[in-house]
DSSP file (Angstrom, degrees, kcal/mol; ACC not computed):
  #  RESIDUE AA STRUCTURE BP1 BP2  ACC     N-H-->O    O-->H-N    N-H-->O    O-->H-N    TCO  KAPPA ALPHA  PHI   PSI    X-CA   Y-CA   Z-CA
    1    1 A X              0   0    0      0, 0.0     0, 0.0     0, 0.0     0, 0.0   0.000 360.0 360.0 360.0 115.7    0.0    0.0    0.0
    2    2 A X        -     0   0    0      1,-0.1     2,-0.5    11,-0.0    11,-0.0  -0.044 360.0-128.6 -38.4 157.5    1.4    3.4   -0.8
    3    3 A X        -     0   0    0      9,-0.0    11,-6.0     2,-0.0     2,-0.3  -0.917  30.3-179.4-116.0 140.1    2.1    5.8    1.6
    4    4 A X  E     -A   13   0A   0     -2,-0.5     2,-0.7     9,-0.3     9,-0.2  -0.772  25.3-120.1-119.7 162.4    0.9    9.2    1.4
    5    5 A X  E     -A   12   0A   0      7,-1.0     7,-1.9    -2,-0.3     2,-0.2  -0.883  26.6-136.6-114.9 133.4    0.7   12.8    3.1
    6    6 A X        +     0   0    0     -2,-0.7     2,-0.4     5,-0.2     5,-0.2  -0.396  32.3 163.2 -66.7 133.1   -2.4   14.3    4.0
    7    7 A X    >   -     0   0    0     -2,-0.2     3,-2.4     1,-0.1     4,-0.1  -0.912  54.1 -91.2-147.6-165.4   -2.8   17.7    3.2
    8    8 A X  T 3  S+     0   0    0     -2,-0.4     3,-0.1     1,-0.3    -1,-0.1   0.721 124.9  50.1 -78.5 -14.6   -5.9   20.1    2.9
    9    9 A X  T 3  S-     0   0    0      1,-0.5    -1,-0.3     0, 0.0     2,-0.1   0.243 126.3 -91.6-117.1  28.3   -6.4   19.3   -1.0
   10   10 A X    <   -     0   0    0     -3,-2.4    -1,-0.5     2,-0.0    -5,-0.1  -0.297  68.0 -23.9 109.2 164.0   -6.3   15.5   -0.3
   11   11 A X        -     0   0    0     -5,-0.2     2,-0.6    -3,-0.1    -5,-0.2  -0.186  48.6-163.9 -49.5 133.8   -3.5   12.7   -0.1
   12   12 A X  E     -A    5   0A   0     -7,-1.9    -7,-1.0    -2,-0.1    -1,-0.1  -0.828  27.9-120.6-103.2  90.4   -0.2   13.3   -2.2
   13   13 A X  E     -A    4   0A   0     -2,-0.6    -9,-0.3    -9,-0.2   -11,-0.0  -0.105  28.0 -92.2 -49.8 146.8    1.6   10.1   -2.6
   14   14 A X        -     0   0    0    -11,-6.0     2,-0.4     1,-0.1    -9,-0.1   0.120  40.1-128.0 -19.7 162.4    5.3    9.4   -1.4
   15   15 A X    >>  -     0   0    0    -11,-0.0     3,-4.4     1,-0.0     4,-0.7  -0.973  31.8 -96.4-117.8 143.8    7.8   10.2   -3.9
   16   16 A X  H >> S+     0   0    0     -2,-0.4     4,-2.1     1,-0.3     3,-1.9   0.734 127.8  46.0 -35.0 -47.2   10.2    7.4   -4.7
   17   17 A X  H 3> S+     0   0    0      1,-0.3     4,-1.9     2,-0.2    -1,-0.3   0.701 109.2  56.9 -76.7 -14.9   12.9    8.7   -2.5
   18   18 A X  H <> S+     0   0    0     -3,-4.4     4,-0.7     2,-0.2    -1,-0.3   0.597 105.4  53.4 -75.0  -1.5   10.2    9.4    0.6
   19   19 A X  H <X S+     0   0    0     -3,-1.9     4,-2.6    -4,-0.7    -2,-0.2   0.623 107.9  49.8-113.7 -37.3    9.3    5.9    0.4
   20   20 A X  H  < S+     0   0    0     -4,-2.1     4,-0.4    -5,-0.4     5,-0.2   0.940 115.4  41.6 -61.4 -55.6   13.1    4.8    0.8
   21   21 A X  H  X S+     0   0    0     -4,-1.9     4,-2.7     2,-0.2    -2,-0.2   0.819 115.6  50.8 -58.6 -29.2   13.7    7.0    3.7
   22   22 A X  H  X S+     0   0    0     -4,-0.7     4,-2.8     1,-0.2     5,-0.3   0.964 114.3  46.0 -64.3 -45.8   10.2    5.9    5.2
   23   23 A X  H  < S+     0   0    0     -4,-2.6    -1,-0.2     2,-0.2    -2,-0.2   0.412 113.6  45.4 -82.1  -6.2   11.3    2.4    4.6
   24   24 A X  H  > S+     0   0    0     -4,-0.4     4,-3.2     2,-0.1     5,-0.4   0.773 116.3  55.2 -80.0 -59.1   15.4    3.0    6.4
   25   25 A X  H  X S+     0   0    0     -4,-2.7     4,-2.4     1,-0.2    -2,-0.2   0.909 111.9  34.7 -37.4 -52.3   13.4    4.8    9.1
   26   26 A X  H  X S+     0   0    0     -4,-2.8     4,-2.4     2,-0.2     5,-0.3   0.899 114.7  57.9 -78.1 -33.7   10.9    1.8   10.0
   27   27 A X  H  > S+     0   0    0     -5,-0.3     4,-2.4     1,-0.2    -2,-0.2   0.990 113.5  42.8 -67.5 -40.1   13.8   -0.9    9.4
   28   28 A X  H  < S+     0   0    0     -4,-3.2    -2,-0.2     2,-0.2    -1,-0.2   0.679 106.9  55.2 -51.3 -32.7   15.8    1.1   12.2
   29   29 A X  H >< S+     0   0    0     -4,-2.4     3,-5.6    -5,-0.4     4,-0.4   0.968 111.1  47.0 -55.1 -69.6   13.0    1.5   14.4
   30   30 A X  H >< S+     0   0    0     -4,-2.4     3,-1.4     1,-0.3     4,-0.3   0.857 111.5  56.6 -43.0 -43.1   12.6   -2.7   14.2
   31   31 A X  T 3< S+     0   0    0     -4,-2.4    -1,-0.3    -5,-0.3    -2,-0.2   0.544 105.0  46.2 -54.1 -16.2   16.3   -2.9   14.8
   32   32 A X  T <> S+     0   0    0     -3,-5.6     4,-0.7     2,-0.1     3,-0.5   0.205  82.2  94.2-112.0   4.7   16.2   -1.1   17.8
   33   33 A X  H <> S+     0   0    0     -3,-1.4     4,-2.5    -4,-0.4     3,-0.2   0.803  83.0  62.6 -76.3 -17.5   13.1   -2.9   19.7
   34   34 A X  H  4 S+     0   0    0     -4,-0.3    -1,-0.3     1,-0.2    -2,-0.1   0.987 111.3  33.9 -85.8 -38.1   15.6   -5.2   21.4
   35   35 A X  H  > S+     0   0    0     -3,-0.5     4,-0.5     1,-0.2     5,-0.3   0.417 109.9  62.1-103.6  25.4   17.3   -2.5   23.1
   36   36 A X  H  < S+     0   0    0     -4,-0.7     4,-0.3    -3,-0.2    -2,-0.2   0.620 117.0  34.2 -75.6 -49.0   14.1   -0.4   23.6
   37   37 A X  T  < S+     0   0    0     -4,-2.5    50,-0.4     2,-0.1    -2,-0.2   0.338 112.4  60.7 -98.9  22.6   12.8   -3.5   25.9
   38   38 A X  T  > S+     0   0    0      3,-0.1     4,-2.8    -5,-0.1     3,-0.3   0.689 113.8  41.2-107.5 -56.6   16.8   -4.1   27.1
   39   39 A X  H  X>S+     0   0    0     -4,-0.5     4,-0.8     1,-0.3     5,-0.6   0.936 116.5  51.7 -73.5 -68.8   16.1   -0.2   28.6
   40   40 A X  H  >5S+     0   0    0     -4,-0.3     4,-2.0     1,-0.3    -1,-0.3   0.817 113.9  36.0 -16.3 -58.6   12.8   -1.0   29.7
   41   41 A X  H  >5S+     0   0    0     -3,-0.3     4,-2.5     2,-0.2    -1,-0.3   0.823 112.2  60.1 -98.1 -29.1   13.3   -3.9   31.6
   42   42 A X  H  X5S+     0   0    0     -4,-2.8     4,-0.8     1,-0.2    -2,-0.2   0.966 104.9  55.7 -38.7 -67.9   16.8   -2.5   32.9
   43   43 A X  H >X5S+     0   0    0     -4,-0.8     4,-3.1     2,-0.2     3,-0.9   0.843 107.8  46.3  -4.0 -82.3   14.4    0.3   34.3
   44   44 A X  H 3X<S+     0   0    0     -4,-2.0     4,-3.0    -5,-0.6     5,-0.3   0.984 106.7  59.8 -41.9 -60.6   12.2   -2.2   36.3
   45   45 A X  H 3X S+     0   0    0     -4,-2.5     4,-0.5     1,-0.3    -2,-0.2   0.613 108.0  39.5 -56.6 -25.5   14.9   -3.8   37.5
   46   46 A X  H <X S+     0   0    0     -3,-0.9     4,-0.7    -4,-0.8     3,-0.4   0.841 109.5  60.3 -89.6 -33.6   16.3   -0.8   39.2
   47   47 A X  H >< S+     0   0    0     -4,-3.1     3,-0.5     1,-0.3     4,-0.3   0.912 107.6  47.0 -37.3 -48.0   13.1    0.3   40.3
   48   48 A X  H 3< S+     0   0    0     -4,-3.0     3,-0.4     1,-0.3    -1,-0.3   0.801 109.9  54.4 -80.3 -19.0   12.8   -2.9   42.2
   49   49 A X  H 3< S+     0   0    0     -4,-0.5    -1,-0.3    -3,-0.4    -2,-0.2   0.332 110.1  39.6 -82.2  -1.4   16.1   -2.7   43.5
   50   50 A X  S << S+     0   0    0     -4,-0.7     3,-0.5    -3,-0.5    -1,-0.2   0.009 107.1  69.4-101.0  35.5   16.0    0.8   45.3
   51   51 A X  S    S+     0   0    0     -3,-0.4    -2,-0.2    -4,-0.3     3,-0.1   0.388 112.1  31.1 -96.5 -12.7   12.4   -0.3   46.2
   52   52 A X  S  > S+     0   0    0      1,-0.2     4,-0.5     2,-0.1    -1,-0.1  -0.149  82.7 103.3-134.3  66.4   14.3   -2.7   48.4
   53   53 A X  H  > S+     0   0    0     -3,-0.5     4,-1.5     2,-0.2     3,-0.4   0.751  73.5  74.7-105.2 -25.2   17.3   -0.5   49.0
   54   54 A X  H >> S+     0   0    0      1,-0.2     4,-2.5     2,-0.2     3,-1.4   0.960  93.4  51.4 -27.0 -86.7   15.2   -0.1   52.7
   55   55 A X  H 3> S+     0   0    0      1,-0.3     4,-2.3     2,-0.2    -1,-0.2   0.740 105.4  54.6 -26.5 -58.5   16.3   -3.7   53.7
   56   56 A X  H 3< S+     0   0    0     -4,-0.5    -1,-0.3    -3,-0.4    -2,-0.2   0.858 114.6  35.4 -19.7 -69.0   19.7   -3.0   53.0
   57   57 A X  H <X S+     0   0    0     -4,-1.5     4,-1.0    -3,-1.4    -2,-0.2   0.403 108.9  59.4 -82.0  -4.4   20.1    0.1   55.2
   58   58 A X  H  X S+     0   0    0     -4,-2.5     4,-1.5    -5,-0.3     3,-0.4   0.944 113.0  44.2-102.6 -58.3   17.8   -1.0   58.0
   59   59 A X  H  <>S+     0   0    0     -4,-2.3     5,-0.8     2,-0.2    -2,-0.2   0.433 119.2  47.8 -63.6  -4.4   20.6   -4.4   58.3
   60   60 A X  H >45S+     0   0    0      3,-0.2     3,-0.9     2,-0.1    -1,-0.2   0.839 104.7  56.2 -28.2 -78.9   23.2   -1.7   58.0
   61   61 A X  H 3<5S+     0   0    0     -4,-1.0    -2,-0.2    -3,-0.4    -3,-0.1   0.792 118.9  32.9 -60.8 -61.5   21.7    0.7   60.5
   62   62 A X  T 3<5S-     0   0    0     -4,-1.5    -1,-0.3     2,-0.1    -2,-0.1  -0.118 110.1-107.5-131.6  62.2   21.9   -1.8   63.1
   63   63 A X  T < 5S+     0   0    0     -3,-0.9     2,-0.3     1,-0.1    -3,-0.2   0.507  71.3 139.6  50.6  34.6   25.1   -4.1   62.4
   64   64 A X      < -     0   0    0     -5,-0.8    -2,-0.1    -6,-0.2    -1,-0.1  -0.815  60.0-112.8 -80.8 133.6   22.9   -7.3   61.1
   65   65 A X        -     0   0    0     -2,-0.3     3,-0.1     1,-0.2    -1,-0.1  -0.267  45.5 -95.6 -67.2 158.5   23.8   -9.3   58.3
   66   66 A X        -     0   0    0      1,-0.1    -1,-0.2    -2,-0.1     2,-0.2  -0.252  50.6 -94.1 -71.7 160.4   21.3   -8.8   55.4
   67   67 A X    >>  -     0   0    0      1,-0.1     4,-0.7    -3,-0.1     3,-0.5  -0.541  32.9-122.5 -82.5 147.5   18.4  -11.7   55.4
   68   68 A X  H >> S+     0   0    0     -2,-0.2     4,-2.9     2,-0.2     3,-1.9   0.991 110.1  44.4 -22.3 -76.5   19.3  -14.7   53.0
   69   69 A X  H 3> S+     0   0    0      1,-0.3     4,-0.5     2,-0.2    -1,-0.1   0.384 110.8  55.2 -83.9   6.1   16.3  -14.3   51.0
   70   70 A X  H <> S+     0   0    0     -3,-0.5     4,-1.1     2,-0.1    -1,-0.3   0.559 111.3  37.6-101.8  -3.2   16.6  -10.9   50.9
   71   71 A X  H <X S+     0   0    0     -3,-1.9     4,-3.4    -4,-0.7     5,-0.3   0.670 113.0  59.1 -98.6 -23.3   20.0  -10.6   49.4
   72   72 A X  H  X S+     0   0    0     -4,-2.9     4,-3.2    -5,-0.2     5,-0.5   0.991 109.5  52.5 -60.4 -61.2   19.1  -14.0   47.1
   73   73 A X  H  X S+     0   0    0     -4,-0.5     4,-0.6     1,-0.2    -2,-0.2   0.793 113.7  38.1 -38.1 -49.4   16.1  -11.4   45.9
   74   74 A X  H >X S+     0   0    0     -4,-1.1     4,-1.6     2,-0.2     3,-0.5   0.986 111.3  58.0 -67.5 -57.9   18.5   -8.5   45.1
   75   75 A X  H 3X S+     0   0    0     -4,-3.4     4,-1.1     1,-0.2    -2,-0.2   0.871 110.3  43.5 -33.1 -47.8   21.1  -10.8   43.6
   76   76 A X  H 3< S+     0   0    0     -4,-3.2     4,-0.4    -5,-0.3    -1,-0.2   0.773 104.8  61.9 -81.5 -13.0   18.4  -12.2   40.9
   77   77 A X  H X< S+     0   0    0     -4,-0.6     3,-2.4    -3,-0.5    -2,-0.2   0.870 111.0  41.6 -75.2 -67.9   17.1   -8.5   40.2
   78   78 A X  H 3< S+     0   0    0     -4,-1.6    -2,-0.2     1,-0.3    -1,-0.2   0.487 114.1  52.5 -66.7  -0.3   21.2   -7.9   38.9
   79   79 A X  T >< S+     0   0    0     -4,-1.1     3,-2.0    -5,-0.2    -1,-0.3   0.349  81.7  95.4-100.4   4.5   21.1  -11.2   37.2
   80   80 A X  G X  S+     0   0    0     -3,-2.4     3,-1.3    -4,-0.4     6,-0.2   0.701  81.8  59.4 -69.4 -40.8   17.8  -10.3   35.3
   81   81 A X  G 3  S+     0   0    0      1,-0.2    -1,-0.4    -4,-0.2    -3,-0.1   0.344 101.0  49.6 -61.4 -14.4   20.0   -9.3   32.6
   82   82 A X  G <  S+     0   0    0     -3,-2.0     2,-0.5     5,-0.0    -1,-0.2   0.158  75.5 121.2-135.4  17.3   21.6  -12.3   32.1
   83   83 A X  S X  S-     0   0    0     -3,-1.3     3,-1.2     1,-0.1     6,-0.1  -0.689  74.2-116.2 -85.5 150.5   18.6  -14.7   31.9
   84   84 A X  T 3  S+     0   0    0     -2,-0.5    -1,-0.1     1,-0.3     6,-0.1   0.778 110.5  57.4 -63.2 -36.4   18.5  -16.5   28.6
   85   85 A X  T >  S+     0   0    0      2,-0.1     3,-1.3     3,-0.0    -1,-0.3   0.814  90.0 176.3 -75.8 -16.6   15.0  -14.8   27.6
   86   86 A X  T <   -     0   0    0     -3,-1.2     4,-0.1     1,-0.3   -48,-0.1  -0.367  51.0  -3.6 -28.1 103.2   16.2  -11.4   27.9
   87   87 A X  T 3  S+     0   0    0    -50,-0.4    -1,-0.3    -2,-0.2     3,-0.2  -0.848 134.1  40.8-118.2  42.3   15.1   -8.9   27.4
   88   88 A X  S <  S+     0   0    0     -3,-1.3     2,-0.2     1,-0.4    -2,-0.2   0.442 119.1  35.2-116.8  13.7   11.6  -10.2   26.1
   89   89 A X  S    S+     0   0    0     -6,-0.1     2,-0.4    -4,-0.0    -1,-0.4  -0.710  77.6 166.6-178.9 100.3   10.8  -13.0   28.3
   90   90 A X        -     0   0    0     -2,-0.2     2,-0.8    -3,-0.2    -9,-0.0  -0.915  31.8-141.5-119.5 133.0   12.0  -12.3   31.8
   91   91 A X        -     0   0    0     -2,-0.4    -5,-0.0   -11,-0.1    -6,-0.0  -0.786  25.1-146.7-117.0 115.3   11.1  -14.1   34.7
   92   92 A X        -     0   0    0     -2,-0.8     2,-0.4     1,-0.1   -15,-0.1  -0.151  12.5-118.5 -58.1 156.3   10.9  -11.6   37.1
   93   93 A X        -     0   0    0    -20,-0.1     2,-0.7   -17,-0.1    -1,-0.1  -0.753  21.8-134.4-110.9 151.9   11.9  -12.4   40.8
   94   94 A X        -     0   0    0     -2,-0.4   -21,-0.1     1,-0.0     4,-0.1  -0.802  23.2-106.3-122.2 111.0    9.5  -12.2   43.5
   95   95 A X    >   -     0   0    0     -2,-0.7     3,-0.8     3,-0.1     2,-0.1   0.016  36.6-103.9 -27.1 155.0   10.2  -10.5   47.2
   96   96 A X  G >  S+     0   0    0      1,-0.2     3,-1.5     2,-0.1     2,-0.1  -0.341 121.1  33.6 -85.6 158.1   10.6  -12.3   49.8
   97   97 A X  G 3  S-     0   0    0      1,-0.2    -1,-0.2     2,-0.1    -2,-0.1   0.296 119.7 -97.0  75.7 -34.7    6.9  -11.6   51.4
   98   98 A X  G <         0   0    0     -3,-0.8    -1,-0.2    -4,-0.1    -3,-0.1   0.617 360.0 360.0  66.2  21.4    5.7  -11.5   47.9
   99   99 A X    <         0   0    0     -3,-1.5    -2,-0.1    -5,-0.1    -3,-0.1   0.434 360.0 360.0 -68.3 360.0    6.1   -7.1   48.6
């Protein structure tokens, strides 16, 4: 299907060389989805890691080793990057609590 521009006296079709650039443009867009959902999921992943930057500083704060299953939890958010579905099929790691 051609592509066209709207204008006030109706569609104008592409002209060969708008149809080349449209068609660089959109193949570069496709090229880039893997690190458009690489940023994405990076994103979560830090989110969920200062969300349990608490835990940290509260075993910090009062000379206590950090919990097992909370430091297992942090570890697998900074290994999220390196699961074999990544980054379009993550399995996400689940708080300790399920918080």
């Amino acid at each position: 299907m051609p592509r066209h521009h709207m204008t006030a006296e109706g569609p104008i079709p592409f002209t060969p060389e708008e149809e080349a650039r449209r068609d660089a443009e959109d193949a570069a867009w496709a090229a880039g989805e893997n690190d458009r959902l690489a940023a994405e999921a990076r994103k979560k992943r830090n989110a969920l890691l200062t969300s349990s930057d608490w835990v940290v500083t509260k075993a910090a704060e009062s000379s206590a080793p950090l919990d097992f299953e909370w430091a297992s939890y942090r570890q697998a958010l900074r290994d999220v990057p390196q699961q074999s579905g990544f980054p379009a099929n993550i399995d996400w790691p689940v708080a300790p609590g399920g918080a």
